[in-house]
C-alpha angles and dihedrals in degrees: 000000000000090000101047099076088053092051095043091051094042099236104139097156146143114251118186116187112199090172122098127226092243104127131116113179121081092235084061099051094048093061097048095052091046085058099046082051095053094042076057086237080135090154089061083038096056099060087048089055097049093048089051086052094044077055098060096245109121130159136159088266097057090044094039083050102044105046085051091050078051098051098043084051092037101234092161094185087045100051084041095048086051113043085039075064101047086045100053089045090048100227095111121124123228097259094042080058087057092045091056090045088056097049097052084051090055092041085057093255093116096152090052083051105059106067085060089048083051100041087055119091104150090107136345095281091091093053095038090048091048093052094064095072086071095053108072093117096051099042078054098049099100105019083125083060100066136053120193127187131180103254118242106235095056121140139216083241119064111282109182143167102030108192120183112254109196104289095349139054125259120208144162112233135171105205117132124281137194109250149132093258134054099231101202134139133216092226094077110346094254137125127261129262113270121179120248133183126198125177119212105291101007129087126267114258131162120308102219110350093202097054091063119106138201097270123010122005105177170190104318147174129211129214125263088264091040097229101117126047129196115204131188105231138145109273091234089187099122091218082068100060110127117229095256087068103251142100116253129220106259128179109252126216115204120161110225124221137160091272077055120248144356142179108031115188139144118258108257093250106059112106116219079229105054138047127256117182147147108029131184121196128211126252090242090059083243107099126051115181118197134150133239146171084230104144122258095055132121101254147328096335128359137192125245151180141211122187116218113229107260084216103038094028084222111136112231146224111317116250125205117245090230125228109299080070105032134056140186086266122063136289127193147145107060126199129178117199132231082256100041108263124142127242126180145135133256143181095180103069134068109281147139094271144309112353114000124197114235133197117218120185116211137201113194109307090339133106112222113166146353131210139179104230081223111196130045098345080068135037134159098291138057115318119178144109100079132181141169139210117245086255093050100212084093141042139103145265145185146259158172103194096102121083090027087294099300099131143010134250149160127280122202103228117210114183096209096189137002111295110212103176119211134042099284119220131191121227123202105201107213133176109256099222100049101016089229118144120269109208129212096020122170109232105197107192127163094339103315136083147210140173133231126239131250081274098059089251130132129167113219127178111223127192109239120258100013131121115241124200103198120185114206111211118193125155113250078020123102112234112264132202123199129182116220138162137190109229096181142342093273090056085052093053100065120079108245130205122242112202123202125179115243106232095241078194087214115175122176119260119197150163117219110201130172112267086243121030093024090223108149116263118216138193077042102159112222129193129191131190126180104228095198087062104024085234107150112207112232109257122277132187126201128253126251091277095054091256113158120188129165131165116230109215128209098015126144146211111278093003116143121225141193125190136178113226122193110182105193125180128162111260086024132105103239119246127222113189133166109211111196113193134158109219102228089162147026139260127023120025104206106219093187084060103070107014140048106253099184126125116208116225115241102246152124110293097018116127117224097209098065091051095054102047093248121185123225118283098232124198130192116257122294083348131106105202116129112246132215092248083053107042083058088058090044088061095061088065098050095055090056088048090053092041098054105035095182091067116100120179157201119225101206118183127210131196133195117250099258121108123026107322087226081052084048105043089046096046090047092058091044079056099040090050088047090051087049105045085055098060091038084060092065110057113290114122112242098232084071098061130062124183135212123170102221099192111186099323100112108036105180080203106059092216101129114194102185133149100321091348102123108212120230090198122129129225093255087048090056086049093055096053093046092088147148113209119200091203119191110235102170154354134212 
């Protein structure tokens, strides 16, 4: 496992050391381990700081050094052994306390692990991590999936990332060869990758002699038609050193043929001062996916894509995967499927320990969902480099589980049955109002979509323990959008009903006559406003047949509406009326139906209150103070009086024919000069109302009471002839 930590961070560089090791102070020794650190040399770094601790000289800065020079070489005891100590001390910073918490997972000490996952909140790595403890079961779900068997042509050395290649297998390894110069690295005292190939039954040898460099070669990935290869390798052109000194990782483009290859550049994106490595190219020749330290990402180490001109065939600027892919921690080893999938490792994200693989499913250029592939695809150790066969029921990964994660090799993958991730429901879309099946309907959730069959039904996979928004789209239907969320396996396994609202596509329909020849009207201006959602209808005016239409969008079945309708033309009184209707069909609301749509012509005689839809003005008994019901209907009277300025009028009262008519005409002026007063309080000048007390005299019922008379009136009738008249006397 030594190699592993320098392929997973990308620093596959040449580190020369020309110091010796003569020194005898602390102090020395201390610098020379810090620059040994910072040159990333951490395998010559780790003995220098041992020797500084045997010493008796121990800081934040040795402990904090050393455990990382520990984790990037994978010495789990030693990186154990080190942040125990910062942490005991209390000088550890947060991430050096995750870093602990991983490497007792990976150590097989989980439940040590998870105070320090809940105690970190620097990013979502704490919470993700501890998510993981409650999911055992899941990680479990499809282990009889999935066969895995060590491959025949492993190492003792780290052998990593096997791809198919025609009729034989292609893999970075890093075993010992037989050359003129000694390939290792100061990270971890390894060699360097070198590509093999092996066909069934045979031993691995070079894959092609001539493509190796002087430092990595690998991992790589070949075209569909297998005539281009893209390797990971160190770009040696001196004009590409970084400025740190040393030579970056770059994707490399060759075109294969029978001779061999031709043509080896970088791809134009790569930077001199930053690291490109393990793509993966699409089966259209259009993606490529790599991953890279470039800055801007989300993390440690981030996937990316760049999408080659269909026109030029130059690949173009890389673009992050976003966050539904990448974490604070650090993802690598990309692979897209023959069918589009996405494939890739992670250690920043809940999992089972070390690097997880993890499944994405794409749409597009769009990220869905993401999955752990759980048993036996993941363990507790490093799990990365997948790949799988055209056919995907075959295919291989890697792993450093075996020799108590000490190195890596190659797994053969065999996919024994269909994998569908997720808990899968089935919907039923049905029509709210009848509760009759709607076929054929598009279900949009979390970025992806499906539609339902000729019975309603649709199967979806949902992930446990999330919240959906699912938005149901059906023509003649309104989009609906439900909420739904799958608490266990037993709530997945029952079929659910998705209700959508069929569009009525009501509109108003009206007729708009004059109060008193009933002739249409039209260029009558009407405006409408929902008072339920204060959205005012843009203004209409009738044709010139005193037709009014207008749609209602976004009501419903059974829904109830109430809408303020004001109809305005000039020479005409205005109209406010609140029309309240439940809708119980489609189509045409008939306005004439249910409510009174007249205008009353501003002219001598008229009387206001009949064209405003005025109640009646109601006294107690005997009395002629104005009461609170009647002063709002006095209002109403007012506002006409103040909208039309030239209107000047008489306030007649009327009175029933009960009690003495003298009590009766008396009692009708002291109303009438109540009703009066009041509107004159607010604001009417007094020269513009007149008023007459009418008693008993114009009954509109003919039903007299008077002396021994007996009347035959009703209540209702009584009620009739109790009236106020806002009569129209004049206009200027």
């Amino acid at each position: 496992m030594n190699f592993i930590r320098y392929i997973k961070f990308f620093i596959f560089i040449v580190f020369i050391s020309i110091n010796g090791f003569a020194q005898n102070s602390s102090k020395r020794l201390i610098k020379k381990a810090d620059a040994l650190y910072f040159e990333k040399a951490y395998i010559e770094a780790i003995p220098l700081y041992e020797k500084v601790l045997k010493s008796g000289v121990s800081n934040k800065s040795i402990l904090s050094n050393l455990a990382n020079s520990f984790r990037l070489t994978n010495n789990l005891s030693g990186q154990i052994r080190c942040y125990a100590e910062l942490i005991n001390l209390g000088e550890a910073e947060p991430q050096e306390e995750l870093y602990y918490g991983e490497a007792l997972v990976e150590n097989g000490e989980a439940d040590k692990a998870k105070p320090y996952f809940e105690k970190y909140s620097a990013d979502e790595r704490g919470a993700s991590f501890v998510s993981s403890y409650n999911k055992e079961k899941e990680y479990q779900k499809y282990a009889d999936a999935y066969e895995l068997k060590l491959a025949p042509f492993n190492s003792a050395q780290n052998d990593m990332c096997a791809v198919t290649y025609k009729n034989e297998i292609v893999f970075a390894s890093t075993r010992i060869k037989t050359q003129w110069i000694n390939k290792q690295h100061a990270w971890t005292d390894g060699t360097y990758l070198t590509l093999y190939k092996v066909a069934k039954g045979s031993s691995p040898k070079d894959f092609i002699k001539e493509l190796d460099s002087k430092y990595n070669d690998g991992p790589v990935c070949f075209s569909n038609n297998y005539k281009t290869i893209f390797v990971t390798r160190n770009n040696l052109d001196k004009l590409e050193k970084s400025s740190e000194g040393s030579f970056k990782l770059s994707i490399f483009e060759a075109q294969l043929n029978q001779d061999g290859f031709t043509t080896v550049k970088p791809l134009p994106f790569c930077k001199k001062d930053h690291n490109y490595a393990h793509p993966s190219v699409s089966q259209n020749g259009r993606n490529i996916y790599f991953v890279s330290d470039m800055p801007g990402g989300f993390g440690g180490l981030d996937l990316y894509t760049s999408i080659k001109d269909s026109v030029t065939g130059v690949w173009g600027e890389p673009i992050n995967l976003g966050d539904k892919i990448n974490t604070a921690g650090n993802e690598m080893f990309p692979f897209i499927s023959f069918k589009g999938d996405l494939y890739f490792s992670s250690n920043g994200r809940d999992g089972l320990g070390g690097l997880d693989i993890y499944e994405a499913r794409i749409k597009g250029e769009k990220i869905l969902k993401v999955f752990d592939m759980g048993l036996p695809i993941n363990s507790k150790d490093d799990d990365f480099g997948i790949y799988l066969n055209e056919d995907e029921k075959s295919g291989f990964i890697t792993s450093n589980r075996g020799a108590g994660g000490l190195n890596d090799d190659i797994y053969e993958l065999s996919i024994l049955r269909e994998v569908n991730r997720g808990s899968p429901i089935k919907f039923i879309t049905k029509d709210k109002a009848t509760g009759e099946v709607v076929p054929n309907t598009k279900l949009v959730f979390d970025g992806d979509s499906a539609v339902s069959d000729d019975k309603g039904e649709v199967s979806l996979m949902f992930d446990l323990n999330k919240e959906y928004n699912i938005e149901a789209l059906k023509t003649d239907y309104y989009n609906t959008l439900n909420s739904v969320t799958i608490i266990s396996e037993a709530d997945s396994s029952v079929r659910k009903d998705l209700y959508i609202d069929k569009d009525p596509k009501s509109f108003l329909k009206g007729l708009i006559t004059d109060a008193k020849s009933n002739n249409l009207l039209d260029s009558v201006t009407i405006k409408v406003t929902d008072l339920l959602s204060g959205e005012e209808f843009e203004s209409n005016s009738t044709t010139n047949t005193g037709d009014y239409s207008k749609a209602l969008s976004r009501k419903r079945i059974g829904e109830k509406i109430i809408l303020l309708i004001r109809l305005e033309k000039r020479g005409y009184i205005q109209r406010t009326i609140v029309f309240t209707h439940e809708i119980n069909q489609s189509g045409e609301i008939n306005l004439n139906q249910y409510i009174k749509l007249s205008l009353g012509k501003v002219e001598v005689g008229m009387d206001v209150a009949k064209m405003i839809d005025m109640k009646p003005i109601y006294f107690d008994m005997g009395k002629s103070k104005i009461r609170p019901d009647a002063a709002v209907e006095l209002d109403k009277i007012v506002a006409v009086l103040k909208e039309y300025s030239n209107i000047y009028i008489e306030l007649g009262s009327h009175t029933d024919c009960r009690s003495a008519a003298a009590f009766n005409l008396q009692l009708s002026a002291a109303r009438s000069k109540a009703s009066a007063e009041y509107i004159i309080k607010k604001g009417i000048n007094r020269s513009r109302i007149t008023t007459k007390g009418y008693g008993e005299s114009k009954l509109l019922i003919n039903c007299g009471c008077e002396g021994k008379v007996k009347s035959n009136c009703t209540e209702d009738d009584h009620a009739k002839n109790r009236r106020t008249e806002f009569l129209i006397t004049k206009l200027k």
